[in-house]
C-alpha positions as CSV (number, residue, x, y, z in Angstrom):
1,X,7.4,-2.7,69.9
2,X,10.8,-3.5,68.1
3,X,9.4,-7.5,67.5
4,X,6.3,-5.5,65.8
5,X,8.6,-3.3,63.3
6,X,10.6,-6.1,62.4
7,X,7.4,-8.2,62.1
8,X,5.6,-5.2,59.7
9,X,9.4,-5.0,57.7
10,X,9.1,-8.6,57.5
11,X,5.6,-8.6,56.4
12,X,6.4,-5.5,53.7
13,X,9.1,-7.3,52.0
14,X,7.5,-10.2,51.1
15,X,4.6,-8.4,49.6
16,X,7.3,-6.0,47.0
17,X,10.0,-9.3,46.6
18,X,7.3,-10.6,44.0
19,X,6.8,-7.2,42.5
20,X,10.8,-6.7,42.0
21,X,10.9,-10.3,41.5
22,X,8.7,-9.5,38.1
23,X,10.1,-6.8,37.5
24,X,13.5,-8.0,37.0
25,X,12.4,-10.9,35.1
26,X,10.4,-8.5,32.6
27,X,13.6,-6.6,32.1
28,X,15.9,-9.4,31.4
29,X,13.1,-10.6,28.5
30,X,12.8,-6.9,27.2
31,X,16.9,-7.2,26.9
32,X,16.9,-10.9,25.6
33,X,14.2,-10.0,23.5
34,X,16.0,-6.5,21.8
35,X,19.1,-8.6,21.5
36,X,17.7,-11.5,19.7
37,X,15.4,-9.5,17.3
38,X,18.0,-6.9,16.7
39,X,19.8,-9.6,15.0
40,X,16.6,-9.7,12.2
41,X,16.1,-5.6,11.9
42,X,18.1,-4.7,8.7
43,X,18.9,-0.9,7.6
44,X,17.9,0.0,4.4
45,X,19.4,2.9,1.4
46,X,17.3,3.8,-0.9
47,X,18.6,6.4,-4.1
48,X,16.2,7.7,-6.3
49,X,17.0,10.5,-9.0
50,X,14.6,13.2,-8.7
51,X,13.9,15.4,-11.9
52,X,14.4,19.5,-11.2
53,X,10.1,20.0,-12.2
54,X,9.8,17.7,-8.7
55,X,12.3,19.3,-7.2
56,X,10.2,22.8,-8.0
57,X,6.9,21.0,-7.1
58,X,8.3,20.1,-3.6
59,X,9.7,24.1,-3.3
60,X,6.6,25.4,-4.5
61,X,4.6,22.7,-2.7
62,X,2.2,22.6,-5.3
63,X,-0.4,19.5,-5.7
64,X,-0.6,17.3,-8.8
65,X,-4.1,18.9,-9.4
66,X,-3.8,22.4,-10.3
67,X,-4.2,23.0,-14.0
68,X,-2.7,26.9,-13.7
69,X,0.7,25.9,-11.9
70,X,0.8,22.8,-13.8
71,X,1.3,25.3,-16.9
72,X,3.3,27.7,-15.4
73,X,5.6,24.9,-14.5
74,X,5.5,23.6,-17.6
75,X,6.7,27.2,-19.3
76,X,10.1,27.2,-16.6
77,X,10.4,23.6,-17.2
78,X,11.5,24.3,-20.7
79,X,14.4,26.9,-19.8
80,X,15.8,24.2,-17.6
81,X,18.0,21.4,-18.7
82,X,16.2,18.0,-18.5
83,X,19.5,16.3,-17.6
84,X,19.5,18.5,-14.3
85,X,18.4,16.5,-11.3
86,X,19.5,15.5,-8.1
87,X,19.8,12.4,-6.2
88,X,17.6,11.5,-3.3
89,X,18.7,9.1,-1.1
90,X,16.4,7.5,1.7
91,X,17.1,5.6,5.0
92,X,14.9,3.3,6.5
93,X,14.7,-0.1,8.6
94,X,13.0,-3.8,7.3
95,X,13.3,-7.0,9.1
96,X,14.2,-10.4,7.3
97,X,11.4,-12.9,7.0
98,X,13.7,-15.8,5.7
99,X,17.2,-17.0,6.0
100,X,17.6,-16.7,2.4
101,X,17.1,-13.2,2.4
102,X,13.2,-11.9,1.8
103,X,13.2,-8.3,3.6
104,X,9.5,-6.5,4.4
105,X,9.8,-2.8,4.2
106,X,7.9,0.2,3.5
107,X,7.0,0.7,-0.4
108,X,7.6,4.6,-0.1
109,X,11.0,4.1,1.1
110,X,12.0,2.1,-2.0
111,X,9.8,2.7,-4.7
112,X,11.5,4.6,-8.2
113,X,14.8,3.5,-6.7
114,X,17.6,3.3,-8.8
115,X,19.5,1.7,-6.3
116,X,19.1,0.0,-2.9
117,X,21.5,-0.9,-0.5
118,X,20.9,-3.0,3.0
119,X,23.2,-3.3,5.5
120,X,22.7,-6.3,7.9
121,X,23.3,-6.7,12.3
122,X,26.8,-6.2,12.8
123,X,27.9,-6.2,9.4
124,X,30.1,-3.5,7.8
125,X,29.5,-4.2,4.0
126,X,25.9,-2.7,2.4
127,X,24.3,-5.6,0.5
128,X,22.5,-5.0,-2.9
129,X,18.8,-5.6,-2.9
130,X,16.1,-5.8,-5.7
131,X,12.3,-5.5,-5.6
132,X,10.6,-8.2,-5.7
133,X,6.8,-6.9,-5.4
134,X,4.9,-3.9,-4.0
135,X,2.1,-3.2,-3.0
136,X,0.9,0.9,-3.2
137,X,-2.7,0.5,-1.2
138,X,-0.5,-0.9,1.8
139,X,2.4,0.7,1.2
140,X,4.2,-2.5,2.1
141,X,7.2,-3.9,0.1
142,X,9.1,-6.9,-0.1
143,X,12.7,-6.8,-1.4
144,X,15.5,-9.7,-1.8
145,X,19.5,-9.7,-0.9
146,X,21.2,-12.9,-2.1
147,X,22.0,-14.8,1.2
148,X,23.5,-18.2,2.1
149,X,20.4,-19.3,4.3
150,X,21.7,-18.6,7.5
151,X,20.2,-15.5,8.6
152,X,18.1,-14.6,11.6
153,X,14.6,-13.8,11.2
154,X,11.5,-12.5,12.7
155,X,7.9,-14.2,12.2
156,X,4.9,-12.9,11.5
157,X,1.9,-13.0,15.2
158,X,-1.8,-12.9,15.0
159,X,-2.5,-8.6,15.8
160,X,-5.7,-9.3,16.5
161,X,-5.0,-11.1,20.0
162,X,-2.7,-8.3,20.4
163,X,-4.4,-5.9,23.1
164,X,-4.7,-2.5,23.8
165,X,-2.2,-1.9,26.4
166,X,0.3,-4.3,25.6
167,X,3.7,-3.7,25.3
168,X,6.0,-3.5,22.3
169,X,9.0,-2.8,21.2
170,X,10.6,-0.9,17.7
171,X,13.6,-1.4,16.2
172,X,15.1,0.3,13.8
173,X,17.1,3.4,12.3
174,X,16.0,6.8,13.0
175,X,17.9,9.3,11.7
176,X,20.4,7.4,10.5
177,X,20.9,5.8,14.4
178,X,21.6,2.6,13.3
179,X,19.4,-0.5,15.6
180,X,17.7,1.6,18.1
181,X,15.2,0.1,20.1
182,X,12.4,1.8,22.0
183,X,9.5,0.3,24.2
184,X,6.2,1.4,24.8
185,X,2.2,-0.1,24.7
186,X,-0.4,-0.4,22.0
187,X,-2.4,2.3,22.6
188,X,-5.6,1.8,19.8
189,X,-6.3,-0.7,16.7
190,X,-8.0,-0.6,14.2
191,X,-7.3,3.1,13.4
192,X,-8.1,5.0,9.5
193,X,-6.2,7.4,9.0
194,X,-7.7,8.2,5.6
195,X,-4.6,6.8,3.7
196,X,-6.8,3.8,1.7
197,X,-9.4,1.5,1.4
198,X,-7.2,-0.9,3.3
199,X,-6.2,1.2,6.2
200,X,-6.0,-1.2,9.5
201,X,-3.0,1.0,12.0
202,X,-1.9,-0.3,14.8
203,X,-0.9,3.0,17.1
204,X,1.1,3.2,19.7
205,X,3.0,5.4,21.7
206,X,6.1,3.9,21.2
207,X,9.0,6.3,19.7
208,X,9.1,6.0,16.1
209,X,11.3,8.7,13.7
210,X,11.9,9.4,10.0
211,X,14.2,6.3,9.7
212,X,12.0,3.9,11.3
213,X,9.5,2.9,8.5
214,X,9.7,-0.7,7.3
215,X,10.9,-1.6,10.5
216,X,9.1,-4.2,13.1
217,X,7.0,-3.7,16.2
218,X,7.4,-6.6,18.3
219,X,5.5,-8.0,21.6
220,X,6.8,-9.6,24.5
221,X,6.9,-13.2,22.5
222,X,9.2,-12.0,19.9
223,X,6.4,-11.7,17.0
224,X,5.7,-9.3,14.5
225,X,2.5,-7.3,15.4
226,X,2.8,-5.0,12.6
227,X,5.8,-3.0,10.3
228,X,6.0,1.2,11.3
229,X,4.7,3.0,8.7
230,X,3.7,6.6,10.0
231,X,4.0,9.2,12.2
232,X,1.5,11.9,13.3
233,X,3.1,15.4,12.4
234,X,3.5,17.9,15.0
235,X,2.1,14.6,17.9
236,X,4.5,12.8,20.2
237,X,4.0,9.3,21.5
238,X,1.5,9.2,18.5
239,X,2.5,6.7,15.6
240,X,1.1,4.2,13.4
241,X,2.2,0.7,12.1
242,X,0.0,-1.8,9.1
243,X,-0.9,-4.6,11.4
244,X,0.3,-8.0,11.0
245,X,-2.2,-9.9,9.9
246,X,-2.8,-7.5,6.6
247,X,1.0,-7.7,6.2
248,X,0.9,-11.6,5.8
249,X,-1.3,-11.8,3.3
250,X,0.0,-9.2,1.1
251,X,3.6,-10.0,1.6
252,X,3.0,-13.9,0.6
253,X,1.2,-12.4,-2.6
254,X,4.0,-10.4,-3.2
255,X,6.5,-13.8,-2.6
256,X,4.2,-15.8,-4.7
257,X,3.1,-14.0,-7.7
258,X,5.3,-10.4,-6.9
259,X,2.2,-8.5,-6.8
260,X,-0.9,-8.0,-5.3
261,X,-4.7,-9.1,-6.5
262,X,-7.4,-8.1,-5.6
263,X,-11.3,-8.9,-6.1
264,X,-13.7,-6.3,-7.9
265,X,-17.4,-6.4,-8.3
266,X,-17.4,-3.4,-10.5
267,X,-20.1,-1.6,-8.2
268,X,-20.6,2.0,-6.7
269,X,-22.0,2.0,-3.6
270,X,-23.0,3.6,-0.8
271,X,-24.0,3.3,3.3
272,X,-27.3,2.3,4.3
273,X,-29.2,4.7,7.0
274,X,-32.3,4.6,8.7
275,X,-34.3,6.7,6.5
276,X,-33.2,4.4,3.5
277,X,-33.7,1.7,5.3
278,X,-36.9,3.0,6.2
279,X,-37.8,3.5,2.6
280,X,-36.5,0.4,1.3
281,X,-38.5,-1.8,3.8
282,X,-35.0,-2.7,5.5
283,X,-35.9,-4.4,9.2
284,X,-32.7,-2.3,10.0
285,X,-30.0,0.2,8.6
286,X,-27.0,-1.6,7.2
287,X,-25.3,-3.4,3.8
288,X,-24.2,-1.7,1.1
289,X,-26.7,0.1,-1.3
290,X,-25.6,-0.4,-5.2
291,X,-25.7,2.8,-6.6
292,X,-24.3,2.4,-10.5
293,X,-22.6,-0.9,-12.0
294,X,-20.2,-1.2,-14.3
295,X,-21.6,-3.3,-17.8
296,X,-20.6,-6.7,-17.7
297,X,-18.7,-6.7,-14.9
298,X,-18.8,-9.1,-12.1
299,X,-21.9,-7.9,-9.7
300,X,-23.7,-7.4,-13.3
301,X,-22.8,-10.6,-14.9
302,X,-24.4,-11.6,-11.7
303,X,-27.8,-10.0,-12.1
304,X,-27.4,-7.4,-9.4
305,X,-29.7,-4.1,-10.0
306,X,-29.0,-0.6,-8.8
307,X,-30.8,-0.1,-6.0
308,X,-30.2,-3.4,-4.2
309,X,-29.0,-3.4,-1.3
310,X,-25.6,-6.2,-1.0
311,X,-26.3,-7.8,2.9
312,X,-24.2,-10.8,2.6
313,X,-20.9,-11.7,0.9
314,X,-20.5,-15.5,1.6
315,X,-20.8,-16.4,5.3
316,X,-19.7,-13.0,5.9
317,X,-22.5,-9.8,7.3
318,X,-21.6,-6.7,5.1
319,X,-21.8,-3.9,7.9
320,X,-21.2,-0.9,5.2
321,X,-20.1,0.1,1.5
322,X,-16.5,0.2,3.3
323,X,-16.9,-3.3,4.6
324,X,-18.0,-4.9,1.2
325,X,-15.2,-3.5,-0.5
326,X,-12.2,-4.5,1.9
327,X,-14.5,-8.2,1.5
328,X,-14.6,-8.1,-2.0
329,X,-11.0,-6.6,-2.2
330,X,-9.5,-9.7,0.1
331,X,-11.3,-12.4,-2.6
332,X,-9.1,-14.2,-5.0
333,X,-10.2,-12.9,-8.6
334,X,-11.8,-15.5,-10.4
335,X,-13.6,-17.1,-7.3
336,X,-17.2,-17.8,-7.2
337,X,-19.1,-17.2,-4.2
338,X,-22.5,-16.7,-3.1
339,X,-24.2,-12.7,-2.4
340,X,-27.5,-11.9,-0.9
341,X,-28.9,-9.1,-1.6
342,X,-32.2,-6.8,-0.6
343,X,-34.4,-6.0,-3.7
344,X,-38.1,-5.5,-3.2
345,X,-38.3,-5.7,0.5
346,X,-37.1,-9.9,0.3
347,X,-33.3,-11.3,0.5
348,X,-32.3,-12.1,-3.3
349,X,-29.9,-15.0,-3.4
350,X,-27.0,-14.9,-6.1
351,X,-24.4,-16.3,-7.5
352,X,-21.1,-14.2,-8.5
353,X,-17.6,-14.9,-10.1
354,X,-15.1,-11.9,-8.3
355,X,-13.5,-10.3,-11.0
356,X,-9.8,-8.4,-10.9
357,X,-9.8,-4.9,-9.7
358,X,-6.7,-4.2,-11.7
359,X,-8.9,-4.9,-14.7
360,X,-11.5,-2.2,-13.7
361,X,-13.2,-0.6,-16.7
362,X,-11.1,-2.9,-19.2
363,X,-11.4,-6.2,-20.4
364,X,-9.3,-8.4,-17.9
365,X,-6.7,-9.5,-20.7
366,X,-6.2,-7.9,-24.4
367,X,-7.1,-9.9,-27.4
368,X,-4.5,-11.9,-29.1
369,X,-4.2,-9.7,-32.1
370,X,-4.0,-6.8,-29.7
371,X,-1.5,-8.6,-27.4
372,X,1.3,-9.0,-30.5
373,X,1.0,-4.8,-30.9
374,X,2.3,-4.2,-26.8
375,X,5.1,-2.4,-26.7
376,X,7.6,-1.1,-23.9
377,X,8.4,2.3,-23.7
378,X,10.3,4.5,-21.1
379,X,9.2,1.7,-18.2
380,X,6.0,1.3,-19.7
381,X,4.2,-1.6,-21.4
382,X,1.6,-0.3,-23.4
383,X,-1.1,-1.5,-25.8
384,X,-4.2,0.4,-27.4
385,X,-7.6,-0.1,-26.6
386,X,-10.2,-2.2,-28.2
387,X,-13.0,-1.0,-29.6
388,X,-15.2,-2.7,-26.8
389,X,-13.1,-1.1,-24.2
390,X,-13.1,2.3,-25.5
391,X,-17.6,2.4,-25.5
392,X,-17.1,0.8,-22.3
393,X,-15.4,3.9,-21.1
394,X,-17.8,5.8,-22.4
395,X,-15.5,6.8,-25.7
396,X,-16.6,7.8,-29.3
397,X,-14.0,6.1,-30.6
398,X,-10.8,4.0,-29.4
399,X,-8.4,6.0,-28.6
400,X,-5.5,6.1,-25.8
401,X,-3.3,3.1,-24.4
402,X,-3.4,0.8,-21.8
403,X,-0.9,0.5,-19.6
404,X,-0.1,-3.4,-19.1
405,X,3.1,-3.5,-16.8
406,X,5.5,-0.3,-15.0
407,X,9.0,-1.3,-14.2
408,X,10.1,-1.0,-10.8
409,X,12.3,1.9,-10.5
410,X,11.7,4.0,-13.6
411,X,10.4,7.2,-14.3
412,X,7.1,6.0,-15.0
413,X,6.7,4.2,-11.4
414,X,7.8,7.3,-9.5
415,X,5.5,9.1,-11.8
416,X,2.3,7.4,-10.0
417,X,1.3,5.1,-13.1
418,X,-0.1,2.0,-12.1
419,X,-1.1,-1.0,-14.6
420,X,-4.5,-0.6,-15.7
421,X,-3.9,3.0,-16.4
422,X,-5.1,4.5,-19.8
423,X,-3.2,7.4,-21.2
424,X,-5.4,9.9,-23.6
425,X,-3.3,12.3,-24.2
426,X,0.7,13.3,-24.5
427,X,1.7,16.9,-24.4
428,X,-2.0,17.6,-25.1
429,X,-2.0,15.5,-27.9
430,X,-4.3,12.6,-28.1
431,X,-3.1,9.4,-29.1
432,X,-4.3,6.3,-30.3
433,X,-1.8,4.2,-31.8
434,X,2.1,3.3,-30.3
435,X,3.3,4.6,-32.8
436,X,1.9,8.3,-32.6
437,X,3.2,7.9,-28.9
438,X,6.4,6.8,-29.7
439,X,6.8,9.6,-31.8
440,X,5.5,12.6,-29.0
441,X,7.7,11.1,-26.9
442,X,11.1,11.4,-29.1
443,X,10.2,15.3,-30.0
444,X,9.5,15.8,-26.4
445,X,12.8,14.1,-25.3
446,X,15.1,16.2,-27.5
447,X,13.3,19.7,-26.7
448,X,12.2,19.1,-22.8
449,X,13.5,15.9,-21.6
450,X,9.8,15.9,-20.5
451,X,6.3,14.7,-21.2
452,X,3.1,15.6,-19.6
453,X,0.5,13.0,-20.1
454,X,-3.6,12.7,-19.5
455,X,-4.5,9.6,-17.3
456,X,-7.6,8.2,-16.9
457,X,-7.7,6.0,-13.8
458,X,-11.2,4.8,-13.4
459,X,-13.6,7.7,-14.3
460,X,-10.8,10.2,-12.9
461,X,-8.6,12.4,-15.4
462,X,-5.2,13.8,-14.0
463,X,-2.1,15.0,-15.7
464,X,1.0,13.6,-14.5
465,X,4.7,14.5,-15.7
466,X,7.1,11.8,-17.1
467,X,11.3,12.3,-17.0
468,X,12.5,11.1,-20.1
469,X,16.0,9.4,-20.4
């Protein structure tokens, strides 16, 4: 009886020394692992000054869209003094990509900074860092610190062999606790969270805080997987992070050229069900049906039609009006490339060039004569229309300006403008010439410290208000 216990002890602990075995060995690589990749994890300061009408947005928590507000704070605006403001400062985490000193982050947490700090592993003295690209439909950043080239660093893994499941680490600094590491699995990819065209979230359950976006989420092998980017309010173990493989190609964009491009066909379109299918003799529901085109963009260069139906882009199936755009979106501008599309109940077979989608309704590059009359202004390149533009926007006559380039860090960029922009009115004025701006803006900068302009951003119209300095 005694030989039989020892025998079933014996028997026991050879079955659980394999399990302990394993689970000794996974803890020693998760503490290698959070040791070595600490080393690349990088705390970031951001300080931004915020202008009291935000500061009354945020306490009012008013949108950007509400015409009666707008006015109301407009009217309270002018009893306040413009110089009044107060400084925001942000805290977040990045991870170095090079020894020399590249940094990916989050754009939110540095974007209209006046200033940004970064503060390395195990380093007392906060580094200064500048932009050196953005990207707004990713919310991905990359910024610079000047290094020696001896840095630790963190490379970049293929998410889509990462699996559901898996385990992953974060590092980074919540709430202002500097390098803290937390472990838990991917729990879904592929997730839209309704943030953008390009949305592709990693989520997982591992703890992420306020303090953690920009930071890395890391597998077992040491690679990137994807950069922390959001948190579901009010959900625990429920976050979010832009997966690697999007992150690559925007942040080499962002190295190479220090923005983003992106391919535009200049079409509006729409999904493809079975009663359209149906009707347009389509052996099944899918593609993207054109539903308006922009004149002389790409698609109508091309010789696309409303009413076709896009099926192929290249080698690649278009599943839906979602899927042609991210397609169209991830082509270089300027590239030509085959389309098939569905007009008549047979496959059409064309040819396009991909235009820019920063150019959308106007021309991709200003005329020469125009190009000598650009002018900078408060952060803002601007230039005025062309007469071609302005019909092709639908306009009696040319009027507004074009915003060419925003400067990282001014008004203007924490504003919202983007290049490609066309402001129609200031202080419910319209302008058409620089130097009709140029003079709205002085008046309004000695009575308000404040402008309140009329974008047009496609074949949307918003007001958005400018802090002048």
């Amino acid at each position: 009886m005694i030989l039989r216990t020892i025998q079933l002890l014996f028997v026991c602990l050879c079955m659980l020394y394999p399990v302990w075995s394993e689970g000794k060995s996974i803890q020693a690589n998760l503490t290698s692992l959070a040791e070595e990749s600490g080393k690349a994890v990088v705390n970031i300061s951001a300080v931004r000054k915020v202008d009291s009408r935000e500061r009354l947005k945020e306490l009012f928590r008013l949108e950007r869209q509400a015409p009666p507000l707008e006015e109301f704070l407009d009217r309270f605006q002018s009893h306040l003094n413009p110089e009044l403001g107060s400084l925001q400062r942000s805290m977040g985490s990045g991870f170095l990509i090079s020894p020399d000193g590249y940094i990916v982050t989050n754009n939110h947490l540095v974007a209209g900074a006046e200033e940004i700090t970064v503060l390395l592993h195990n380093d007392d003295n906060p580094r200064q860092a500048a932009i050196v690209g953005y990207d707004t439909e990713t919310d991905l950043a990359l910024i610079k610190i000047d290094a020696t080239g001896n840095l630790s660093t963190l490379a970049f893994a293929n998410s889509d062999q990462a699996r559901v499941g898996e385990w992953v680490l974060a590092i980074g600094n919540p709430f202002g606790l500097d390098h803290s590491v937390t472990l838990g699995i991917i729990s879904a990819k592929g997730r839209a969270l309704g943030a953008g065209l390009f949305d592709d979230f990693i989520q997982t359950d591992t703890s992420i805080n306020p303090g953690n976006s920009g930071g890395p989420l890391i597998n077992l092998l040491g690679g990137v997987v994807g950069i922390n980017t959001a948190i579901m309010a009010h959900g625990q173990g429920i976050s979010f992070a832009v997966s690697s493989n999007l992150a690559k190609q925007i942040i080499h964009e962002l190295r190479t050229r220090g923005r983003v491009m992106r391919g535009w066909l200049g079409v509006s379109v729409q999904d493809v069900d079975s009663l359209m299918a149906k009707a347009l003799a389509l052996p099944s529901p899918g593609g993207a049906l054109i539903s308006g085109l922009t004149p002389n963009a790409a698609a109508d260069k091309a010789g696309m039609h409303v009413g076709d139906v896009i099926l192929r882009l290249g080698y690649r199936v278009i599943e839906d009006s979602t899927d042609l755009l991210r397609t169209v979106a991830a082509q270089q501008p300027g590239q030509e490339t085959n389309i098939v599309v569905w007009r008549n109940g047979l496959e059409q077979h064309l040819t396009v060039t991909v235009g820019n989608k920063d150019d959308m309704f106007l021309e991709q590059a200003p005329h020469s004569e125009q190009a000598e009359k650009a002018s900078t202004l408060d952060g803002l390149t601007l230039r005025p229309i062309t007469e071609s533009e302005g019909k092709r926007l639908g306009l009696n006559s040319p009027q507004g300006l074009l915003v060419l380039d925003v400067r990282p860090g001014s008004a203007a960029e924490s504003a919202g403008l983007q290049p490609g922009d066309l402001i129609m009115q200031a202080t419910r004025r319209t302008v058409r010439s620089l130097k009709e701006f140029s003079s709205i803006v002085d008046h309004a900068r000695k009575e308000t410290g404040m402008v309140m302009l009329l974008i047009r951003r496609g074949s949307k119209d918003f007001f958005v208000t400018l802090a002048l300095r």
